[in-house]
LOGUDO-736280 format. One record per residue (C-alpha): residue in three letters; x, y, z. Coordinates in steps of 0.25 Angstrom, whole numbers, padded with zeros to 4 digits, always signed. Layout:
<sites>
ALAXYZ/...
</sites>
This chain:
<sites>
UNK-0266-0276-0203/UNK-0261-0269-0214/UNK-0248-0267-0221/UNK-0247-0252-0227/UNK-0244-0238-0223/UNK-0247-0236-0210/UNK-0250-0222-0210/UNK-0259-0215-0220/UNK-0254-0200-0225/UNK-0265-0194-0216/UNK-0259-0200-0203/UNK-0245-0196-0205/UNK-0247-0180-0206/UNK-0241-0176-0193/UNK-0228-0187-0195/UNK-0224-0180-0207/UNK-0224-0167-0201/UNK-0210-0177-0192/UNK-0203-0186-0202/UNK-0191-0174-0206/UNK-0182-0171-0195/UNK-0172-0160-0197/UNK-0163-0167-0187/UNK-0149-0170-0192/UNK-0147-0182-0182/UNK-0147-0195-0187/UNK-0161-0203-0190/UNK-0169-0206-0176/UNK-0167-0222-0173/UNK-0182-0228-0169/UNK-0187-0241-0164/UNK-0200-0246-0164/UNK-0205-0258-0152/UNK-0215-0264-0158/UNK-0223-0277-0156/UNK-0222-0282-0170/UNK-0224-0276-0184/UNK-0238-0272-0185/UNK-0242-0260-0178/UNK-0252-0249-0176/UNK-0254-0238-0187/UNK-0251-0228-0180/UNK-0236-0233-0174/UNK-0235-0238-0189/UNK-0235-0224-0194/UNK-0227-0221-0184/UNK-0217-0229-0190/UNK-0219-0224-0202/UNK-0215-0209-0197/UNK-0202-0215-0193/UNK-0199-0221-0207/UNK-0203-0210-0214/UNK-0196-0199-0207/UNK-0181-0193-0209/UNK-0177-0194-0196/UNK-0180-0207-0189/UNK-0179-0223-0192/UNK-0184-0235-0186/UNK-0171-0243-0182/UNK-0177-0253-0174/UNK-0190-0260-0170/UNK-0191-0270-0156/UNK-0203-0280-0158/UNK-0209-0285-0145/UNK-0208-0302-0148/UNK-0216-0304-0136/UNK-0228-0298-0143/UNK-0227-0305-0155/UNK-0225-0318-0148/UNK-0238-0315-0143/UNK-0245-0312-0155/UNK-0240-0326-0160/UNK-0246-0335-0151/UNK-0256-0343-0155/UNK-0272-0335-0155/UNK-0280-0341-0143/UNK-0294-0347-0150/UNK-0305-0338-0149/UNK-0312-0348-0139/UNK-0299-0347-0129/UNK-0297-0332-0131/UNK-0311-0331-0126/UNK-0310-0339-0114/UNK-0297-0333-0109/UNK-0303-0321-0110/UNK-0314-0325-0102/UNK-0307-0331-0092/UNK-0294-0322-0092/UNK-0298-0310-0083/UNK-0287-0299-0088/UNK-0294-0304-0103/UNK-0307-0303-0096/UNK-0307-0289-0093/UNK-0302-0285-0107/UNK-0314-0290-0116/UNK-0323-0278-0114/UNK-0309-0269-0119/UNK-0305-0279-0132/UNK-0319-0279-0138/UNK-0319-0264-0136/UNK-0308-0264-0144/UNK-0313-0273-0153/UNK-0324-0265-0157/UNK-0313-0253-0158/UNK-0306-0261-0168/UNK-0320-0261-0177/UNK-0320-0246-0177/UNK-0305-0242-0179/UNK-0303-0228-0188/UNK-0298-0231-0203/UNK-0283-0226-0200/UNK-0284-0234-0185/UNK-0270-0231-0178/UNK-0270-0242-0172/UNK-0271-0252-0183/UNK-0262-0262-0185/UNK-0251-0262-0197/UNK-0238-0270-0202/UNK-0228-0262-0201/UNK-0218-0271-0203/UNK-0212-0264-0215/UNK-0209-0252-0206/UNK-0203-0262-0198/UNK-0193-0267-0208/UNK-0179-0266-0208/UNK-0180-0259-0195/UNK-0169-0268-0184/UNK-0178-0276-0174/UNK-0177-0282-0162/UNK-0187-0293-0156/UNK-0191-0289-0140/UNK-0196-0298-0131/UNK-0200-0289-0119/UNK-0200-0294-0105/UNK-0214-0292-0100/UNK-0220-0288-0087/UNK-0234-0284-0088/UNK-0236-0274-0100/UNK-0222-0269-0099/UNK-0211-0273-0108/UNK-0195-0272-0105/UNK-0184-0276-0115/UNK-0175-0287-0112/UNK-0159-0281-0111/UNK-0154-0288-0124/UNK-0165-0282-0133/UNK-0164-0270-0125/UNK-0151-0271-0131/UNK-0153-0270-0146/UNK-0162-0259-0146/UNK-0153-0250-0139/UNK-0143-0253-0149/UNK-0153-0250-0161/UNK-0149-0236-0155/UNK-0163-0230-0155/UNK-0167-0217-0152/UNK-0184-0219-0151/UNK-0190-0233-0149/UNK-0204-0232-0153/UNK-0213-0243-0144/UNK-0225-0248-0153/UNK-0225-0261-0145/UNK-0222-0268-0133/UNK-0230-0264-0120/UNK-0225-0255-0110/UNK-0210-0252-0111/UNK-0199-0253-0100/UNK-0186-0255-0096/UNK-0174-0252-0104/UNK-0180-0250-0119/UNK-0186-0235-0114/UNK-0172-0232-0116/UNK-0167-0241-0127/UNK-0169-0229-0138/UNK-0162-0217-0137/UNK-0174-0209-0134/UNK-0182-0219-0127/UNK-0196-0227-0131/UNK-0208-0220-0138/UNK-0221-0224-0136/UNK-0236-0218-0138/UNK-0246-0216-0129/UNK-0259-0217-0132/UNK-0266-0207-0122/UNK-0263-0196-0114/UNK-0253-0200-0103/UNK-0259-0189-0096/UNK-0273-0196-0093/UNK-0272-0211-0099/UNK-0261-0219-0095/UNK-0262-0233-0100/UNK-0273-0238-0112/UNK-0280-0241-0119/UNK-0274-0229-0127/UNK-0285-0218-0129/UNK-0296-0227-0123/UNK-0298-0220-0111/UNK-0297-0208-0114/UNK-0311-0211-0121/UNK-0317-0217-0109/UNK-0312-0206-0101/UNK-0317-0196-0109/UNK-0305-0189-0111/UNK-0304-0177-0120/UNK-0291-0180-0127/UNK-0282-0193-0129/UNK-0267-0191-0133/UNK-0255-0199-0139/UNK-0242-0197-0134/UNK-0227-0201-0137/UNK-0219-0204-0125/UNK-0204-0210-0123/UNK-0208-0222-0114/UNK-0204-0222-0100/UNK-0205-0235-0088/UNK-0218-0228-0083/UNK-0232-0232-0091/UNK-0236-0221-0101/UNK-0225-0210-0091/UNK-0215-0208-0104/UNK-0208-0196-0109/UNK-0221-0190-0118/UNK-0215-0184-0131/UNK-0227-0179-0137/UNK-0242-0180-0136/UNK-0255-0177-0143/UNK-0270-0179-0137/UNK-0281-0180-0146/UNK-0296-0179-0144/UNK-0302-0190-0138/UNK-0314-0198-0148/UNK-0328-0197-0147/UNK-0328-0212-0147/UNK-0330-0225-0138/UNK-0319-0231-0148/UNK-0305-0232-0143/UNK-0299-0230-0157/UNK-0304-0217-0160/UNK-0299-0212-0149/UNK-0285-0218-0153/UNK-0286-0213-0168/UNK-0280-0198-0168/UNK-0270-0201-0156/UNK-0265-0213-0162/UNK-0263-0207-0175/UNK-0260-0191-0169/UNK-0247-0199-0162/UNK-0241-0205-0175/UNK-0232-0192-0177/UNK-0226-0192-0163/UNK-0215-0202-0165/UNK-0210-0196-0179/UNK-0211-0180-0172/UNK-0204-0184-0160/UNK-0195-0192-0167/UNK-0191-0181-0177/UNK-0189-0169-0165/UNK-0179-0180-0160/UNK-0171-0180-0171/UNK-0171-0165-0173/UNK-0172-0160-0160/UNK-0167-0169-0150/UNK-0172-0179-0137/UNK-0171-0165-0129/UNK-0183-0160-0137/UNK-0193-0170-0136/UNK-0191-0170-0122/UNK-0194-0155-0122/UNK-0204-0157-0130/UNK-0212-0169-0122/UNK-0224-0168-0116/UNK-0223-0164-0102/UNK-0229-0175-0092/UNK-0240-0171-0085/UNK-0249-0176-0073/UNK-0256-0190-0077/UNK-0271-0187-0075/UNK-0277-0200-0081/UNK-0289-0206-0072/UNK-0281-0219-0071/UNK-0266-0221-0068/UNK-0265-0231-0080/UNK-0279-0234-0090/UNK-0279-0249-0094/UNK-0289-0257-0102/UNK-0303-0253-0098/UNK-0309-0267-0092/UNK-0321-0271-0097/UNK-0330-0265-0086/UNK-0323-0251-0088/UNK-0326-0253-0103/UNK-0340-0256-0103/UNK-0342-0245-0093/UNK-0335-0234-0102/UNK-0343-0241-0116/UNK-0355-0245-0112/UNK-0362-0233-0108/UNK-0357-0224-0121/UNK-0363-0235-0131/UNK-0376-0235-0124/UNK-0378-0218-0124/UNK-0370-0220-0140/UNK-0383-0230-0143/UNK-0393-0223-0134/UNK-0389-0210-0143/UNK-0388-0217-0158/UNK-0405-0215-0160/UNK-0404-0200-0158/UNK-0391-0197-0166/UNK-0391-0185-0172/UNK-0381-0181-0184/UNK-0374-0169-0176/UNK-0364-0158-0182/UNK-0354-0150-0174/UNK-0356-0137-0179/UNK-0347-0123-0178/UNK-0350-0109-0179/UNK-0344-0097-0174/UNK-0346-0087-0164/UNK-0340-0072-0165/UNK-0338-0062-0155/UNK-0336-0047-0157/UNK-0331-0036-0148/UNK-0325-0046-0138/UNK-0311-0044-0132/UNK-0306-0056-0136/UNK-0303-0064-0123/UNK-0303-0078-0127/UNK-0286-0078-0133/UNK-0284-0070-0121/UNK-0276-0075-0109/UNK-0281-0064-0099/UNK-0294-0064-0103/UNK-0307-0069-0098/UNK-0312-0077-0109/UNK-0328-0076-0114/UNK-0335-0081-0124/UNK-0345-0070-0124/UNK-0351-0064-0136/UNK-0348-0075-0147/UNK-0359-0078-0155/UNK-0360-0090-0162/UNK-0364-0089-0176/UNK-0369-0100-0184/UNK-0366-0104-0199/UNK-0377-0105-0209/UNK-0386-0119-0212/UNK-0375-0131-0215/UNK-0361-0125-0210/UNK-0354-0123-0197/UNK-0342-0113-0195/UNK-0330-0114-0186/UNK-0315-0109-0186/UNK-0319-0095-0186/UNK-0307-0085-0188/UNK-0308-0069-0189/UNK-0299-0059-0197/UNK-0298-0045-0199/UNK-0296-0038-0212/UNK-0300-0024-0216/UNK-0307-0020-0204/UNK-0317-0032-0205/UNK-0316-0045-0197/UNK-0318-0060-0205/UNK-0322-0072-0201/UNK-0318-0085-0206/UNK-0321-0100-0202/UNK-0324-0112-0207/UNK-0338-0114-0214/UNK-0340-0130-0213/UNK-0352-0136-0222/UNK-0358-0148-0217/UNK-0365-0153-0230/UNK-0348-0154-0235/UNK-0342-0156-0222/UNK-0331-0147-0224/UNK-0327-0130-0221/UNK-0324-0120-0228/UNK-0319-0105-0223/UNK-0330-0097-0222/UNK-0328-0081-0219/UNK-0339-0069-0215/UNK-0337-0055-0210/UNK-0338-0052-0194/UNK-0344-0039-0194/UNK-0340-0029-0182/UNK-0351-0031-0173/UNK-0348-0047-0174/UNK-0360-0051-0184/UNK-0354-0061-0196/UNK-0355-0056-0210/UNK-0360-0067-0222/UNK-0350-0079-0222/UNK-0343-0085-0237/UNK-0336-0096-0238/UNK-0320-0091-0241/UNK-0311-0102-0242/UNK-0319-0117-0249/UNK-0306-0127-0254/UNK-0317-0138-0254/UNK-0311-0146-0243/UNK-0312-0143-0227/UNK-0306-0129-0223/UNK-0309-0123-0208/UNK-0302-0115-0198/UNK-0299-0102-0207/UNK-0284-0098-0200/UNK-0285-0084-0207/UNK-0274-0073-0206/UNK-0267-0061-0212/UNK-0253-0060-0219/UNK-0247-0050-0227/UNK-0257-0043-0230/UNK-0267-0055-0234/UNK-0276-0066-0227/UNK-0272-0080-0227/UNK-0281-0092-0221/UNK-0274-0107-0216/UNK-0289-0114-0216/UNK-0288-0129-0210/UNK-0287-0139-0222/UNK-0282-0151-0213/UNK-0289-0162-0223/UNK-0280-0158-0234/UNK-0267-0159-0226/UNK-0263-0146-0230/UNK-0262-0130-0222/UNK-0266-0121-0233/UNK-0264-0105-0233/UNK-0275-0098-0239/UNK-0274-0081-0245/UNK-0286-0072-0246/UNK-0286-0067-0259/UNK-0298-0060-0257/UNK-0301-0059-0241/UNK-0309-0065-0234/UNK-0318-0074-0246/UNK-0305-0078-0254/UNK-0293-0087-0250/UNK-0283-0094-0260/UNK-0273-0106-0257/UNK-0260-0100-0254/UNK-0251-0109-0248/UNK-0251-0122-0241/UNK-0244-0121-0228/UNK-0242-0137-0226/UNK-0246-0149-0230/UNK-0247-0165-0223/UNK-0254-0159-0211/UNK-0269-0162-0206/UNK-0267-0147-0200/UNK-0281-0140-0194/UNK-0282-0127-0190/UNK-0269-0121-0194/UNK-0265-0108-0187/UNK-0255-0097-0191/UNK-0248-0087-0183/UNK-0236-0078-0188/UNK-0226-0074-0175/UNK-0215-0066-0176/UNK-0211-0069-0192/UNK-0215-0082-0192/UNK-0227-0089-0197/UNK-0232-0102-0186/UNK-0243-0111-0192/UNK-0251-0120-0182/UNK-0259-0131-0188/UNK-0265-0143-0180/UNK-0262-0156-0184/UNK-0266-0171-0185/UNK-0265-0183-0188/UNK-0277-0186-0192/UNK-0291-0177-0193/UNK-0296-0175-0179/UNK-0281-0176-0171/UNK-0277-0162-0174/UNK-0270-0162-0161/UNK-0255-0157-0167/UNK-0253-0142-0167/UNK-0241-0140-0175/UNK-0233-0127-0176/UNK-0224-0121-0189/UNK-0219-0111-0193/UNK-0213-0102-0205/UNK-0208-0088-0210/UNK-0220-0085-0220/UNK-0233-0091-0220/UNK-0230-0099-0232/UNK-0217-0102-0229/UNK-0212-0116-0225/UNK-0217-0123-0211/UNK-0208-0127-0200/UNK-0212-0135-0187/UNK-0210-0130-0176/UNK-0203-0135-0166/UNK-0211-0138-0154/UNK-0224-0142-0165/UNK-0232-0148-0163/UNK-0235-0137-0151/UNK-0248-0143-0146/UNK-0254-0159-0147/UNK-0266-0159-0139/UNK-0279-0158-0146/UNK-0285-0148-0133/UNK-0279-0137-0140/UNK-0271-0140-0153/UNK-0279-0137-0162/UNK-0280-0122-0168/UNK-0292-0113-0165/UNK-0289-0099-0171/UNK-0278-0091-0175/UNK-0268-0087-0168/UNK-0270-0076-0157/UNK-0259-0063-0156/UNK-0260-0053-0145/UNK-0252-0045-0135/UNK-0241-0053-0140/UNK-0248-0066-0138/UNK-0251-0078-0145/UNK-0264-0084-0144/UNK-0266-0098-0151/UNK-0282-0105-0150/UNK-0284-0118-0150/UNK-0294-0128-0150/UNK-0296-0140-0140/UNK-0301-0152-0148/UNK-0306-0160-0135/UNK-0317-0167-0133/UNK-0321-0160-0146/UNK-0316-0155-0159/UNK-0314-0139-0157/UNK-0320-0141-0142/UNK-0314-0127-0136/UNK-0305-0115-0139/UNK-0290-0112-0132/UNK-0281-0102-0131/UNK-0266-0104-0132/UNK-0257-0093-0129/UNK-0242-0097-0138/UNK-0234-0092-0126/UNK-0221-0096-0136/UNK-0220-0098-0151/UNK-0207-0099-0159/UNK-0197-0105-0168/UNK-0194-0115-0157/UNK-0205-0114-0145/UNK-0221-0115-0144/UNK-0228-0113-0133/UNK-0243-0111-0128/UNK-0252-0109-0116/UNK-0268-0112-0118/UNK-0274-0101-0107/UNK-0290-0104-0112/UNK-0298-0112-0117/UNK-0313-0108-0123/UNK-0323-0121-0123/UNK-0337-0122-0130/UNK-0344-0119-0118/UNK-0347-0104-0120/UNK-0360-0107-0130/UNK-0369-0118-0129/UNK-0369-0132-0134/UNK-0355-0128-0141/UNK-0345-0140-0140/UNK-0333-0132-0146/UNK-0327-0120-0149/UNK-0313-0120-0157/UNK-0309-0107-0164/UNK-0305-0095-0160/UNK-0302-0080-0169/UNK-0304-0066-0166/UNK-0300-0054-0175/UNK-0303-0039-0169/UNK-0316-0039-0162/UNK-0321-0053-0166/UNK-0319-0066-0159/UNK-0322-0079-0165/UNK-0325-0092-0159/UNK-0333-0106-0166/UNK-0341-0114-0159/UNK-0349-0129-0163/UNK-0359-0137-0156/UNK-0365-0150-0161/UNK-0377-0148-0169/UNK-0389-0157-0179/UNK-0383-0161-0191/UNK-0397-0154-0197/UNK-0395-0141-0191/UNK-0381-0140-0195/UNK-0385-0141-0210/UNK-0399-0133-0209/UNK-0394-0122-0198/UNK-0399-0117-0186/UNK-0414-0113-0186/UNK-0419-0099-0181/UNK-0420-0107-0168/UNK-0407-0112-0165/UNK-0399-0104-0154/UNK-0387-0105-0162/UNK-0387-0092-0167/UNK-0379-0080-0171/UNK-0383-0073-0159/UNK-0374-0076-0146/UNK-0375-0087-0140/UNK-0382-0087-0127/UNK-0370-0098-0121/UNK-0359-0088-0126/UNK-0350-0083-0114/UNK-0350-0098-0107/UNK-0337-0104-0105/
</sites>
């Protein structure tokens, strides 16, 4: 354990977006019921949020005595601990599970969540009361008198980072009830391990969720919720990484909308409940059968593959379309991916994020140019001539650090790009001052954000920006919206931001879409896989106050062969533009395709499937 700042910079990027409040109330009145001082990172930043911010303080913290008489007994010997597990048949049953986690423990990420911390001088000064809970079974209810004193601390959230399973009286002790996260998505996995099934199962996401604690197990009032991708990854902790960490802001951002907009507005805002689908009415402990037959069988076909391991990359490339209707972004349409043709980059370079502009009666492709040899992009730029063939391609924009997804428009009478810059934690406009080949730094739009793929849209006198956020690198699950009377002008949140938490279609994958008077916003699904496949969202409201959106169709990467993604979409006149990867030999990424290779300018002979 240490005793330090809990949250580095780089995990507290969404919290700061939540630490002013406009409210003219009176500062927000927290507890905290915890089992003692030490804590995991991530509730320790949360508390942190709460110190930090204008609008709330932590006014009382409940520690669980029971636990820590517990954790003072005296330690069994090693020899006695042994035996009872041996003999103890609930311990029994549990080996095969703690020396899973065991190993877990060895192979924890640097900036581990879960981590243990002091955070006894976050504690300090703060009133506390000792609580020893009656127990029955897991639960734990609160006896009258202690009841008592917390209701008098006249709270307005009690946050629970301890005790078991809450009931009775103390769901009602705070003003506004009893907070608690929920590893997992109460849709599918009630119960635990948090995020451990999920992987077992396969599932495409797990989520994080913020709920105000009813008496029925994981059936509270959901306040907010993100889901994430599941890992790659027979280790529990990765899976637990990015939703641990992509839930830290929940607290401080429901905390402030209390404080400036009232109880009545979180509860309009909560997450609607929906039918439990899970394969299991509560998910326990995996006993040591279930565990060996889950593991076994993936670290034999993980050793049986090791010898024939080949260093693979995931490689982009475009596909163009001329002459088309245009069906995909449109609802009534019957959508075909016929007549793309895939085109790939030279020796050494993949290209992706692929947007079209018109100017001066010729069309101009953009996209990201990404060099294996430096592993980073630059924006890249060729001319698509009218009968679809792709002029010779320069590099336009090169700031010597990472740049993709080229989000080009015109406004008063010049061009300006938003390129994706996330690492430097800055959104950066960009003017031609020599269109397309040269850009200049105008003006950054915002700083402190991990932001990708920001959009911009200007609707009826106003200018709406759309960036996806995270975290950290690889949770960009946060769609935020804001606004502002000029392009450079001064950001404002809006309202009902973030409009959209679920990495199956957050993410941005074009810009935005106008015709007939409709508002068409791609997005990309992120699940199984980075970029896996294309939607389209009709924005069915957008303004000051109100969002709203309908996804009408989705595009998959099962129109070519052996893609595995396909995550942009842009069209400008006649031309359509898509991109496209598969998984290719690290060899013939850096050499190219030879003469052989079917992956050629020509169409490809899978086009048209869907």
């Amino acid at each position: 354990m240490h005793d330090h700042r809990i949250a580095s910079p780089a995990g507290r990027l969404l919290s700061s977006l939540h630490l002013h409040s406009d409210g003219s109330g009176p500062r927000l009145r927290v507890g905290v019921l915890v089992d003692g001082p030490v804590l995991p990172r991530h509730f320790a930043a949360v508390l942190e949020d709460i110190r930090a911010s204008d609008f709330a303080e932590l006014a009382l913290v409940v520690f669980n005595v029971d636990e820590r008489q517990r954790e003072a007994r005296p330690r069994q010997s090693r020899v006695r601990a042994l035996w009872n597990r041996l003999t103890d048949r609930g311990l029994r049953g549990r080996i095969g599970y703690d020396l899973y986690e065991r190993l877990d423990a060895r192979r924890r990420p640097e900036e581990d969540p879960e981590e243990l911390v002091d955070c006894s001088s976050l504690l300090a000064c703060i009133e506390r009361i000792d609580v020893n809970p009656i127990r029955k079974g897991f639960v734990h209810r609160f006896p009258e008198e202690s009841l008592g004193r917390i209701r008098a601390a006249n709270l307005d959230v009690l946050l629970r980072f301890g005790f078991n399973i809450v009931r009775g009286g103390i769901l009602d002790a705070a003003r506004y009830g009893v907070w608690s996260y929920h590893h997992g998505d109460n849709d599918r996995f009630r119960g635990g391990p948090p995020a451990f099934w999920e992987v077992v199962e396969g599932a495409e996401t797990s989520g994080v969720l913020l709920q105000r604690l009813s008496d029925e197990l994981d059936g509270g009032f959901v306040l907010c919720k993100s889901t994430f991708a599941t890992a790659d990854s027979l280790l529990v902790s990765a899976n637990r990484e990015l939703p641990y960490w992509g839930g830290v802001h929940f607290v401080i951002r429901k905390l402030r909308e209390l404080h400036e907009q009232g109880w009545d507005t979180l509860r309009a805002r909560a997450v609607p409940p929906a039918p439990y689908i899970g394969k299991r009415k509560i998910y326990r402990r995996p006993t040591n059968a279930q565990l060996a037959g889950w593991l076994a069988p993936r670290l034999a076909l993980k050793a049986a593959r090791r010898p024939f391991r080949k260093q693979t990359f995931v490689h982009w490339r475009v596909a163009l379309r001329t002459g088309a209707s245009g069906t995909l972004d449109r609802p009534e349409a019957s959508p075909t991916m016929d007549g793309f043709r895939l085109l790939e980059p030279p020796p050494g370079h993949y290209w992706a994020d692929p947007a079209l502009v018109e100017h001066a009666g010729r069309t101009w492709l953009f996209f990201e140019d990404w060099i294996y040899a430096e592993s980073r992009g630059v924006i890249g730029v060729a001319e698509v001539h009218e009968d679809g063939q792709l002029g010779p391609h320069e590099t336009c924009l090169d700031t010597g650090r990472h740049l993709s997804y080229p989000h080009v428009f015109q406004h008063g009478g010049e061009f300006f790009m938003v390129p994706e810059s996330g690492a430097d934690h800055e959104i950066v406009l960009y003017r031609a001052t020599d269109f397309p080949r040269r850009w200049q730094r105008e003006h950054v739009l915002q700083r402190g954000l991990f932001a990708v793929d920001t959009t911009t849209l200007e609707h009826e006198g106003r200018w709406w920006f759309l960036p996806t956020v995270a975290e950290r690198p690889g949770g960009e699950v946060e769609l935020l919206l804001f606004s502002s009377d000029a392009l450079t002008g001064d950001w404002k949140a809006h309202p009902a931001s973030p409009i959209c938490s679920d990495v199956l279609r957050s993410r941005g994958a074009g810009a935005i879409l106008t015709e007939g008077g409709r508002l068409v916003r791609p997005s990309q699904s992120c699940a199984p896989v980075y970029g896996h496949s294309l939607l389209f969202n009709e924005i069915t409201t957008l303004n000051p106050r109100e969002y709203a959106e309908r996804t009408y169709r989705t595009i998959r990467p099962t129109w070519a062969e052996r893609l595995i993604g396909t995550h942009t979409y842009n069209r400008a006149g006649r031309h359509e533009v898509v991109d496209a990867c598969d998984v290719i030999d690290a060899r013939a990424a850096l050499a190219g395709p030879s003469s052989e290779d079917p992956r050629s300018t020509a169409p490809h002979p899978g086009a048209g499937r869907r």
